[in-house]
N, C-alpha and C positions, 0 to 999 in steps of 0.2 A: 540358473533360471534361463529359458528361453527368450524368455522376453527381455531382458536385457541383450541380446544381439540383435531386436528389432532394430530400425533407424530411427525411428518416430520416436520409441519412446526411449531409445538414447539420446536427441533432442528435447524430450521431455525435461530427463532428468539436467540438463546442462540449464535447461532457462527458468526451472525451478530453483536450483541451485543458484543463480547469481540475484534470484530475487528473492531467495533466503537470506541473501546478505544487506539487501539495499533496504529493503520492504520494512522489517522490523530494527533495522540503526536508524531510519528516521522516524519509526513511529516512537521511538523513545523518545527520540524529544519532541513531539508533539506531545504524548501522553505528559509529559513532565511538564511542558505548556499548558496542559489542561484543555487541550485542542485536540482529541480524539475523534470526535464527530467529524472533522475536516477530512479524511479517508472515506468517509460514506459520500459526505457533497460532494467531490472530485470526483469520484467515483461514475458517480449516477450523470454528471455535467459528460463527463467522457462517454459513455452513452447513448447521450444525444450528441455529439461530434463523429462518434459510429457509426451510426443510423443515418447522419447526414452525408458522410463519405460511401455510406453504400448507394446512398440516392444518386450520388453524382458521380459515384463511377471512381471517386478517389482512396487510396488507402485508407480506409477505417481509421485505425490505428493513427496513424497521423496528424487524423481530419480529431480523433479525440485529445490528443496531446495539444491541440492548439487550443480545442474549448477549455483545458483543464486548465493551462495557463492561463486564460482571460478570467478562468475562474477566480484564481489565487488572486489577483489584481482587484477583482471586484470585494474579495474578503474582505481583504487591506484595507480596500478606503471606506467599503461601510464599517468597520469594526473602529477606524477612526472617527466615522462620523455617532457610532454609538457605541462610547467609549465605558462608561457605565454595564450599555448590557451587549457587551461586545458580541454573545453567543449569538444575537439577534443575525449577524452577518449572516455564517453558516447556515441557520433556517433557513432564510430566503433563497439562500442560492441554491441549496437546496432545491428547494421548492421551484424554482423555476429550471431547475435543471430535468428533474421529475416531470415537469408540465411542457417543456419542447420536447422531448424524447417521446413521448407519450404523442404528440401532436405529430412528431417525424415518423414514428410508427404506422400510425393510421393512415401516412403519405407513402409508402411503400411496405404494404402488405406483401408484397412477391418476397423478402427477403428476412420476416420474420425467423424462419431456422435459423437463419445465418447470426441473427443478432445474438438469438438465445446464447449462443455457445460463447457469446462476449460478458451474456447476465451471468451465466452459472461459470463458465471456464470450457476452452476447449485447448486445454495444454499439449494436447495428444496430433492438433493441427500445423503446430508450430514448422515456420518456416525458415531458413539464412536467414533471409533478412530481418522477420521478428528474430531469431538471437542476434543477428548484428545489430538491432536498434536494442536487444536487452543487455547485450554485453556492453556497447556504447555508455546506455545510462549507468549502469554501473561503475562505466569506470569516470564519470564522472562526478557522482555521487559519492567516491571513496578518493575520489581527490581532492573535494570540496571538504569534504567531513574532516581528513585528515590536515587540510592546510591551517584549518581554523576553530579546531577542538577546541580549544580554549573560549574562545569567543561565542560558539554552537554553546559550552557549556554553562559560561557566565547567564545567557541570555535563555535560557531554558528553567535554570531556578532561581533567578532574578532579575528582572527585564529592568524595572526603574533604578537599579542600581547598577548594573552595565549601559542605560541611558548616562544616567549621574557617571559613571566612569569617563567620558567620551564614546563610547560604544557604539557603533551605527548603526543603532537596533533598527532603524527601517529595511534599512540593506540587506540585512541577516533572516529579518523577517519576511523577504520576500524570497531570500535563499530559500529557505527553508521551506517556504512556500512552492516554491518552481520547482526543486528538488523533488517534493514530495509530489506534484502533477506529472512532474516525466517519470517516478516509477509507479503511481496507480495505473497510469497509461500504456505504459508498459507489463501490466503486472493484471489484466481484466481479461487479458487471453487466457488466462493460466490457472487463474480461481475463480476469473468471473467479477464481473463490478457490485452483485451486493454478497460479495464474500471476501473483498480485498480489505478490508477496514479491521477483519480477522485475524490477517497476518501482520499491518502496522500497531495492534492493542495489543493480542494475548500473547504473543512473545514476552512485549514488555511487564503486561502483568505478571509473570512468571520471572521477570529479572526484581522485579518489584518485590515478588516474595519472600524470596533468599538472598541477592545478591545485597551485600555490606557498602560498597563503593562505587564510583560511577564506572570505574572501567571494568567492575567486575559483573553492572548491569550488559555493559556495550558486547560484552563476553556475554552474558546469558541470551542475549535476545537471538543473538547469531547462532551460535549452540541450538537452543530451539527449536529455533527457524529452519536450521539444515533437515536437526533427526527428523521434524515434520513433513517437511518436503520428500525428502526421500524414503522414507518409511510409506509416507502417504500414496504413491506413487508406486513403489513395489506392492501395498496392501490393494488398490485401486486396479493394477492391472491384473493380478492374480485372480482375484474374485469380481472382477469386471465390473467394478464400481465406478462412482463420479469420482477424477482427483481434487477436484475445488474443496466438494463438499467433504472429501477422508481427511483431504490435509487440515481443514479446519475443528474437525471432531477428532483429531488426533492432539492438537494442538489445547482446545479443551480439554481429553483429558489427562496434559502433560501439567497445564493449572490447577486441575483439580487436585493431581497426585502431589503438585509443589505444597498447597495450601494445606495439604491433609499431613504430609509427612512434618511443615512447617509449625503446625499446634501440636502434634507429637512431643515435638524435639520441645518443644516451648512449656511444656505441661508435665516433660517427663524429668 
């Protein structure tokens, strides 16, 4: 194929590919958390830190990575302060992340295109330095992940019971949290902010289906995540499609096909 000796979309494929690995090993344990929606609010908060680094002339990209972390912050303490209906957190921020973006919008209408390509993805834009800030979180993410698997994993299917261990569930939890703000933020150039929350779930749905054990979910999600990215990305550039939206409807129906061959096997 020609188009694999583009530049662009040889950059494509490199920053696709390391947030095939980051993207869906943390949304497994979010989804295992029961914390799936936190990928949409992060998302959408990073957005308006876009919008507002295009206003003032700063990296985008940066100016969102810093909303997304204040975001994670503000989770944390309202989900302690509403410990009962802890989802209530995520609403709000939410919502107020939707309601600045929306209000930074309408204060710089000149740069509306520009934003678009942060809502849907513009993977095909990709710059050094977005891979040096993608490749960065990565390696950060995979050295976090790997220092304290154990403790990621305690605290992902039993948080009161790694509390009662000595466990410093606050700490983990804000890991997890900041972990998962540097790669949405890093990861809205490339499918776009209300299509990033695609690649931290339906991975893991798909390790959900089939896999038996937790490392052979940690194995599914990444599996996944690559043949998506890259399939989606070859299929995209060939027939001059969105890559946000391929790699996401590829990804669907890689779930759909787990689910369907998984009552097969279950019924036959």
């Amino acid at each position: 194929m020609d188009i694999l000796t583009l530049e662009f979309f040889q950059r494509a494929l490199i920053g696709g590919a390391l947030i095939g690995i980051t993207a869906p090993l943390l949304g497994l344990f979010l989804v295992l958390r029961r914390l799936s929606m936190i990928g949409d609010t992060l998302s959408h908060v990073s957005i308006a830190g876009v919008a507002l680094g295009f206003l003032t002339g700063i990296y985008p990209v940066a100016v969102g990575l810093v909303f997304a972390i204040a975001a994670t912050f503000a989770i944390e303490k309202l989900r302690k302060a509403y410990r009962t209906y802890a989802e209530l957190s995520i609403a709000i921020i939410m919502s107020g992340g939707v309601a600045l973006a929306s209000l930074l919008f309408s204060m710089g209408k000149g740069f509306n295109v520009s934003v678009t390509g942060y809502l849907f993805g513009s993977i095909y834009t990709l710059d050094t330095v977005d891979l040096v800030l993608i490749g960065s979180v990565t390696v950060v993410v995979l050295l976090a992940v790997s220092l304290h698997a154990k403790e990621l994993f305690l605290l992902a299917f039993d948080e009161d019971a790694a509390a009662v261990s000595g466990l410093p569930t606050k700490y983990f939890n804000f890991l997890i949290s900041i972990l998962t703000a540097l790669v949405i933020s890093v990861s809205i150039k490339i499918v776009g902010a209300l299509l990033v929350s695609a690649l931290l779930t339906i991975p893991a749905a798909c390790s959900l289906a089939v896999a038996r054990s937790f490392r052979q979910s940690v194995m599914t999600v990444v599996v996944v995540a690559e043949l998506a990215v890259v399939a989606g990305l070859l299929i995209a550039g060939v027939w001059n499609l969105a890559p946000g939206g391929t790699i996401v409807m590829l990804l669907i129906v890689v779930l759909l096909l787990l689910l369907t061959f998984r009552r097969k096997f279950s019924t036959g």
